[in-house]
C-alpha positions in Angstrom: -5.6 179.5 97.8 -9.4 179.0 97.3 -10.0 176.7 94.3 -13.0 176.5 91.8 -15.7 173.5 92.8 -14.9 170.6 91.0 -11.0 171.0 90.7 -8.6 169.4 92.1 -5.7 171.4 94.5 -2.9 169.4 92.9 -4.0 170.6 89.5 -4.4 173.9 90.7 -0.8 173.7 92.0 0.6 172.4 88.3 -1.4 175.2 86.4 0.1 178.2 89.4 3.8 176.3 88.2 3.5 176.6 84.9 2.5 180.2 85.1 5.5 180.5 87.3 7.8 178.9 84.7 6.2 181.0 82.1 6.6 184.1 84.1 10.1 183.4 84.7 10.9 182.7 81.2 9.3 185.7 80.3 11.5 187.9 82.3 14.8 186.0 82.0 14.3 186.8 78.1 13.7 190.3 79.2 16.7 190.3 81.1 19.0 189.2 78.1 17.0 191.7 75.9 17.9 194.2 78.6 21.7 193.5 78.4 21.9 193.6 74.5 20.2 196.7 75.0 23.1 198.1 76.7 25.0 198.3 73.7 22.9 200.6 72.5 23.0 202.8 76.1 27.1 202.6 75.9 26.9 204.3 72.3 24.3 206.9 73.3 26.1 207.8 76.4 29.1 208.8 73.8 27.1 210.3 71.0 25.1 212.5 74.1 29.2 213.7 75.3 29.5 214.8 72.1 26.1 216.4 71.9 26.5 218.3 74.7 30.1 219.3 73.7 28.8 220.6 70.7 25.8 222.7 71.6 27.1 223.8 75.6 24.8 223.6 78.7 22.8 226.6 78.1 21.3 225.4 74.8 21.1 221.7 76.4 19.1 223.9 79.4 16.6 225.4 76.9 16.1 221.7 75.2 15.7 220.3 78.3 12.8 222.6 79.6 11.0 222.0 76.6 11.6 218.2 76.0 10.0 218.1 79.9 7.2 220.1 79.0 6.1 217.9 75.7 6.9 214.6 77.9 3.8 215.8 80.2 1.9 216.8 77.2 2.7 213.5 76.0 0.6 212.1 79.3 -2.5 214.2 78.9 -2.8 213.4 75.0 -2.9 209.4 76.2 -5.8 209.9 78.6 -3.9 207.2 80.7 -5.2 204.9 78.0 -1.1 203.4 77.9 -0.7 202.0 80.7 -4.5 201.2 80.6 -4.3 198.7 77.8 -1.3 197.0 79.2 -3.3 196.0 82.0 -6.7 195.8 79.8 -5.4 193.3 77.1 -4.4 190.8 79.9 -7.9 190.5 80.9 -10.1 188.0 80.1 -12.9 190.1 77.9 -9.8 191.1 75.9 -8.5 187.7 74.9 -9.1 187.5 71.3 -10.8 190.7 71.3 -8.0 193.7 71.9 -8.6 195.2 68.7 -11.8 196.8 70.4 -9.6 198.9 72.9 -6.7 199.4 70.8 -8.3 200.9 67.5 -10.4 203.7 69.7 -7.3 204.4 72.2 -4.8 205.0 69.0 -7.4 207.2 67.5 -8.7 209.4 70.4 -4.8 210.1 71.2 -3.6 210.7 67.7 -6.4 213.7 67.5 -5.3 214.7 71.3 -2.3 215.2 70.5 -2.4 216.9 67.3 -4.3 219.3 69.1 -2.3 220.1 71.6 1.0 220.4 69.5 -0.6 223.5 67.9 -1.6 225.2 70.4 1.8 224.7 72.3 3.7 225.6 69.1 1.4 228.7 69.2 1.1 229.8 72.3 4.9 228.3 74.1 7.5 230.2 72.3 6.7 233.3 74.2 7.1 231.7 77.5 10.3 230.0 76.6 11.9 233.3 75.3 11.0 234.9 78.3 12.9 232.5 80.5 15.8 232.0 78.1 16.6 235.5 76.9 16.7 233.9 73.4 14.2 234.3 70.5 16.1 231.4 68.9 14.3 229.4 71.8 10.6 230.2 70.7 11.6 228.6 67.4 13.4 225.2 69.1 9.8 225.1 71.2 7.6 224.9 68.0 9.7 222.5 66.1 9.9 220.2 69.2 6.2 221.0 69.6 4.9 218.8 66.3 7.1 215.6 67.5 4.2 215.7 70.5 2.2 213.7 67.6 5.0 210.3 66.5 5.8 211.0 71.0 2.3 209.9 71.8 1.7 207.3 69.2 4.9 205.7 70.0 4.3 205.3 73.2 1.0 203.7 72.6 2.2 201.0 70.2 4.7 200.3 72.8 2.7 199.6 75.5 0.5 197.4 73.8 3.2 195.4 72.5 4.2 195.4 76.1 1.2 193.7 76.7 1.7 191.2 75.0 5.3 190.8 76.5 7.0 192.0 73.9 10.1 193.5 75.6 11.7 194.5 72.6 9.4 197.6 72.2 11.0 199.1 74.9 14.9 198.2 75.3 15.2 197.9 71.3 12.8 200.8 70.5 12.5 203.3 72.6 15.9 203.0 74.2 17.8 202.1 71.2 16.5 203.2 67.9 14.5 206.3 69.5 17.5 207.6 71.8 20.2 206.9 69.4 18.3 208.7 66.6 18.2 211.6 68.7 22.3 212.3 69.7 22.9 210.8 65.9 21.1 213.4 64.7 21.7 216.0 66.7 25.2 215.4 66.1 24.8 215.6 62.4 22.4 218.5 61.9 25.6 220.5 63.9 27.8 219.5 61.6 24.8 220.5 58.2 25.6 223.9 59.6 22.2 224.0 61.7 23.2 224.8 65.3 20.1 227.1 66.1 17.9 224.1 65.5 19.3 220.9 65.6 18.9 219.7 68.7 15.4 220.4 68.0 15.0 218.9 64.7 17.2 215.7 66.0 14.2 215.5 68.4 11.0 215.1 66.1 13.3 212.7 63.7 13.9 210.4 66.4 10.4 210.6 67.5 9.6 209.6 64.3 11.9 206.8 64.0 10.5 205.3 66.7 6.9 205.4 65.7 8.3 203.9 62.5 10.1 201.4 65.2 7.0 200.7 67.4 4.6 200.4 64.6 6.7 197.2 63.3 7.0 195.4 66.6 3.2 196.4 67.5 1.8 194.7 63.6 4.0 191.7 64.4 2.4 191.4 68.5 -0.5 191.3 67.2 -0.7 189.8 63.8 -3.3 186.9 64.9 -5.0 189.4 66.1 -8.6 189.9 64.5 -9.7 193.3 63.1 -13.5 192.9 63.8 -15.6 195.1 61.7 -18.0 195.7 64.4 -15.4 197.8 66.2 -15.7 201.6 66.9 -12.9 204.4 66.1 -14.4 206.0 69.1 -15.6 203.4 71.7 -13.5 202.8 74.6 -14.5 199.6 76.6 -15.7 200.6 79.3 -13.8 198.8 82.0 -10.7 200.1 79.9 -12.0 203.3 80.5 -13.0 202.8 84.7 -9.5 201.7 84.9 -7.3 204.0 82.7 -9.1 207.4 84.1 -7.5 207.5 87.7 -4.5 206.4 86.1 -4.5 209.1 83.4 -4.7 211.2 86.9 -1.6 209.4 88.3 0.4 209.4 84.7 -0.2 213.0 84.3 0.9 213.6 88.3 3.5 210.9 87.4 5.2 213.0 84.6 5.3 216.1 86.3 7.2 214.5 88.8 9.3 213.2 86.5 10.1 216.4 85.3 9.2 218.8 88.1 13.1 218.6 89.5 13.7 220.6 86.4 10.7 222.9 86.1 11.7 223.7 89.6 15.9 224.2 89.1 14.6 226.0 85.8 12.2 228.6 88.4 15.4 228.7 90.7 18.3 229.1 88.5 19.6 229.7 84.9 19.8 227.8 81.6 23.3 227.0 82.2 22.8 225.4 85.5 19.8 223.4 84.1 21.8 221.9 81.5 24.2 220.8 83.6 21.9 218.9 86.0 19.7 217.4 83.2 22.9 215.8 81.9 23.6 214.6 85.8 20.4 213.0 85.2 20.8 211.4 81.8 23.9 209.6 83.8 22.0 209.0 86.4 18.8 207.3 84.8 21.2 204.5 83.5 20.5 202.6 86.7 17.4 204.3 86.9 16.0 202.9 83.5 17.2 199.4 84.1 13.9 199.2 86.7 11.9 201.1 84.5 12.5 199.0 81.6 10.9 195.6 83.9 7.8 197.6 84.8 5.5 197.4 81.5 6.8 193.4 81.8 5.8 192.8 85.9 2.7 195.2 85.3 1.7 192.5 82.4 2.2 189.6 84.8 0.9 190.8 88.0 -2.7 191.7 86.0 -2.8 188.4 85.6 -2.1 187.3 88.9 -4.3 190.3 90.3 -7.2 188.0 88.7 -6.1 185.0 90.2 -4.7 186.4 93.6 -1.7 183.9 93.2 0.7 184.7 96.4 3.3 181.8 94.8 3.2 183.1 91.8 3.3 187.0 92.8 6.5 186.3 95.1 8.4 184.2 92.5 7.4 186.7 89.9 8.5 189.8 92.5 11.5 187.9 93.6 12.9 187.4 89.9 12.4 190.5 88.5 14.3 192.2 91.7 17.0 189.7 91.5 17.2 190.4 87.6 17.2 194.3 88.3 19.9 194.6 91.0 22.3 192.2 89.2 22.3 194.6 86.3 21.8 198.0 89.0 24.6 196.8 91.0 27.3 196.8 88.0 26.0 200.2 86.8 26.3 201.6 90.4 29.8 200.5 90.7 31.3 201.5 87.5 29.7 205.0 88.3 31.0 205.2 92.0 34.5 204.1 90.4 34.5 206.6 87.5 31.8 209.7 88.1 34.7 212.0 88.6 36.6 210.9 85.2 33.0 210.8 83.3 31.9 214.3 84.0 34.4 216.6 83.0 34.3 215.3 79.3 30.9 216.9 78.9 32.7 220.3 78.6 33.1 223.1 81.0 31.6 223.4 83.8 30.7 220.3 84.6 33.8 218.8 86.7 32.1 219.4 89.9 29.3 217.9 88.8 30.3 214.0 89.8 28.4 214.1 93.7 25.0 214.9 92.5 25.1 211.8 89.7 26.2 209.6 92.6 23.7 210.8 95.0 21.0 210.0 92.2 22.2 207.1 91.6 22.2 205.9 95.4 18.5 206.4 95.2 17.5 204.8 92.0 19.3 201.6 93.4 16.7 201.6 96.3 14.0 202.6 94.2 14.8 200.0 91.7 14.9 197.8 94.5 11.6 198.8 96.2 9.5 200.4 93.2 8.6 197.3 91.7 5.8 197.1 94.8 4.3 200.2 92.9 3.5 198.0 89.8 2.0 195.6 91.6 -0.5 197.9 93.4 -1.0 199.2 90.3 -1.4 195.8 88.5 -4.2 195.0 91.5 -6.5 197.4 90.1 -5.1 200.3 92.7 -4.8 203.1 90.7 -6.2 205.4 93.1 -3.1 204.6 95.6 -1.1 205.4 92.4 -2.2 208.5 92.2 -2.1 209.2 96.0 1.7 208.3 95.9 2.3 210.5 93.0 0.7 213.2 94.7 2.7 212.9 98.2 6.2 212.2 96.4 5.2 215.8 94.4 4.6 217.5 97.8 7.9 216.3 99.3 9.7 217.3 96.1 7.8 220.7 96.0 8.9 221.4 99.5 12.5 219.7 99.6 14.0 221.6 96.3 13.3 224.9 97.2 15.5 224.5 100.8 18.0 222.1 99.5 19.1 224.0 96.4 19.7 227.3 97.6 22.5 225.4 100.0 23.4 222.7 98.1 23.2 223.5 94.3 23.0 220.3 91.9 24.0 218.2 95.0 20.9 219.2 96.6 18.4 219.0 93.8 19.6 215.6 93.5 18.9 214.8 97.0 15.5 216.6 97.1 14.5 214.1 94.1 16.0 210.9 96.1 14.2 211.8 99.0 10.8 212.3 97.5 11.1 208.9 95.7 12.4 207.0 99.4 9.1 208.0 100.5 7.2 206.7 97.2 8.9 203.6 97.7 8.0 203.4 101.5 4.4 204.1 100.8 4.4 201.3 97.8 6.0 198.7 99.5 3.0 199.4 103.1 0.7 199.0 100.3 1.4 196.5 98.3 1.8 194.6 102.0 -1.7 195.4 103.0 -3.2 194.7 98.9 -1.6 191.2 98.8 -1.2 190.2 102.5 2.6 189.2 101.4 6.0 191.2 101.2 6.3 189.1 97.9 9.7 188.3 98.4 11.3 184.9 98.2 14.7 183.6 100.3 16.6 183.3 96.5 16.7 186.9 96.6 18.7 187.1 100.1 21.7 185.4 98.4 22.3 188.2 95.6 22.1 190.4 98.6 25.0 188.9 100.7 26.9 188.8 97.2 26.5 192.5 96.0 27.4 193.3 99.9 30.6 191.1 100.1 31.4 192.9 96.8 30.6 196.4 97.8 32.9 195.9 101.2 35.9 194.6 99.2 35.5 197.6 96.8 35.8 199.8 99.6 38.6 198.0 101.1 41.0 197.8 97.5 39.9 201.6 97.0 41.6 202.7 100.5 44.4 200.0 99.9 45.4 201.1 96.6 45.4 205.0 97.2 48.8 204.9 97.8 49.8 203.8 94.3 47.3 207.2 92.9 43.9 207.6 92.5 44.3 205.8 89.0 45.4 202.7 90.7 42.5 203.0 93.3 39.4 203.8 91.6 40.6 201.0 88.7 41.8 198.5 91.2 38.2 198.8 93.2 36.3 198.2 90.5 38.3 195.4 89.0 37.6 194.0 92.9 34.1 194.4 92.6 34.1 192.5 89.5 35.7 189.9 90.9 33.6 189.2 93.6 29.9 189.8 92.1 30.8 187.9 88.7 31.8 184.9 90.2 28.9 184.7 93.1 25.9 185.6 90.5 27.9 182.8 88.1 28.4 180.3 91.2 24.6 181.2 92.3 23.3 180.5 88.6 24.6 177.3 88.4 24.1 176.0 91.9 20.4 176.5 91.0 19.7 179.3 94.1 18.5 181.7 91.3 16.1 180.0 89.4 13.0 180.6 91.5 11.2 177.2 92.9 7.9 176.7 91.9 7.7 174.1 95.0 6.3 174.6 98.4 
């Protein structure tokens, strides 16, 4: 590593260690925030049973559609300008100084967005009638519309808290308070007598709570912040704006995808069949979210490091967070293989055969959570124009896959259409983020959680087939219990022999 004239290697090696040290104390906290977060999962997962219970696929379809159609609205109205101040308040200029991005960026997007949520509460409801043979849905569309609004504000105040390494905005807020409000909700407006709109109106009202939710932790990121005077409702720094603008591009192309496995199951199939694979894919986006939830955190770091072009730093960084997300992936992934089949059938009827296509998404989200994390650092490198070209390629594969797979395969193959796209996203990010960095950014503590999820994995397998004879009770218990017993006692033994914590020596 090239050092400035007049300093000294040795003290640029102490100052890359205690980035290192601060890096991986940042994301062990975000690790322990991630697991009290889970609390909050396990209680949505039960209030979202009962949800769909109560209101039955075909009105869970209809919500669905919509809710996918506001969450790329949601993208537009931002301008990219999210994910551009998480990287923009980690630069230099901004140190001291965010207020000048922040105050124009919360401004421009609050007008965008109010904008937008008349004219799709105007203009929609015919549309969604249309599809749904239901005037009722028109009326879900243009209450759901005017949450667009708290949507995009939230998830500006969360990003720059994220910035500023404040975890909490999203495990506590958006996962917690935001989703919990929703089911809650939902749940209660049911039982008020308001069927025809309550999964709508549970919608804005959590939306709202977590603007409420994000506003708190964003005043408290940045209370030494200082509010200049000289700064403009309407003047976006310019190297904000140079680097948010291809990545409003990719965000907008990165929601659709997102969402395109449903706009595409909605084009080939019914309500009914819509709901039940957008509940498929709540399951499923519980190992899904666990990598998802480390991104705004690595993208924070790795701006940093994109400055410095610290390879130590980058691979103990990389080599933390993917330990930290497959430890909590690979317990996840297990309890679903063990139990799918029990979890499904108490959403209601018509969702017992259901089980396969959660498991196949949830095979791939375990790679992707594995592999993705090279997308944030291409991204965190100033590469947002490879973000946007990955987007773009993982739509085309998606756009061609669903409309051969799910004519055959029904949910099963919408749900491998979607983990095929993403394997090639994560082939494409990982060649890049090579070629960017000149390192695969991985470290030999990772190899050890490895052999330990793979030693667990095998005797899984082994106590399933062993313990069939005693009833499928016996097995699918007995293997997980296994698994636990194996992976709890290596990550412990691994903690405490040291061969996790990440080296900051040569």
């Amino acid at each position: 590593m090239e050092h400035q004239a007049g300093a000294r290697p040795d003290d640029a090696d102490d100052h890359s260690d205690d980035e290192i040290r601060r890096d991986s104390r940042d994301l062990q906290r975000g690790f322990v925030i991630n697991l009290f977060g889970y609390l909050f999962k396990i209680a949505y997962a039960g209030l979202l049973v009962a949800t769909i219970r109560l209101y039955g696929p075909e009105r869970f379809g209809v919500f669905s559609v919509v809710q996918a159609a506001l969450y790329l609205a949601v993208r537009t109205c931002s301008f990219g300008f999210e994910k551009g101040i998480l990287w923009w308040v980690n630069q230099p200029e901004a140190k001291g100084r965010a207020w000048r991005g922040l105050r124009p960026v919360i401004t421009l997007s609050w007008i965008a967005s109010s904008l937008v949520a008349v004219g799709l509460a105007l203009a929609g409801g015919p549309l969604i009638s249309e599809w749904a043979g239901s005037e009722t849905a028109a009326a879900e569309l243009r209450w759901m519309a005017f949450g667009l609004v708290p949507m995009t504000l939230m998830d500006i105040l969360i990003h720059a808290s994220l910035g500023k390494r404040r975890l909490e905005a999203q495990v506590l807020v958006r996962e917690g308070l935001a989703s919990l409000t929703l089911v809650l909700a939902a749940v209660v407006y049911y039982y008020m007598g308001l069927e025809a709109q309550g999964l709508a109106l549970a919608f804005v009202t959590s939306y709202l709570a977590g603007l409420a939710g994000a506003l708190w932790v964003f005043t408290r990121a940045y209370k030494d912040e200082p509010r200049s005077a000289g700064t403009h409702p309407f003047a976006v720094p310019p190297k904000l704006v140079r680097y948010a603008t291809p990545m409003w591009l990719s965000e907008v192309s990165t929601s659709l995808l997102l969402r395109m496995d449903v706009y595409l199951l909605a084009a080939l199939s019914d309500p009914k069949t819509v709901g039940i694979y957008s509940a498929c894919v709540q399951l499923g986006n519980s190992i899904r979210q666990v990598r998802r939830s480390f991104d705004p955190m690595v993208l924070a770091i790795v701006a940093e490091i994109g400055v410095s072009k610290d390879r130590r730093r980058l691979a103990a960084g990389l080599s933390q967070a993917t330990v930290l997300v497959m430890a909590i992936q690979g317990l996840i992934f297990a309890f679903m293989v063990a139990f799918a089949d029990w979890l499904m059938p108490l959403l209601g009827e018509g969702f017992e055969g259901s089980a396969m296509a959660v498991l196949i998404l949830c095979s791939f989200w375990v790679l992707d959570g594995i592999f993705g994390l090279h997308g944030i650092i291409v991204a965190g490198y100033g590469r947002t124009e490879l973000s946007l070209l990955n987007v773009l390629v993982t739509i085309g594969a998606l756009a061609t896959m669903m409309p051969i797979l799910v004519p055959q395969y029904g949910l099963e193959g919408a749900a491998l259409a979607v983990g095929l796209a993403y394997l090639v996203r994560n082939a494409l990010q990982v060649a890049e983020s090579r070629l960017i960095t000149g390192t695969w950014g991985y470290t030999r503590e990772v190899l050890w959680l490895v052999v330990i999820a793979g030693a667990a994995a095998i005797v899984m397998g082994l106590s399933w087939l062993g313990l069939l004879p005693l009833g499928d009770v016996a097995a699918r218990v007995g293997a997980f219990l296994a698994f636990l017993m194996v992976a709890v006692p290596g990550a412990w033994w691994l903690h405490r022999s040291g061969k996790l914590h990440l080296s900051t020596k040569r």
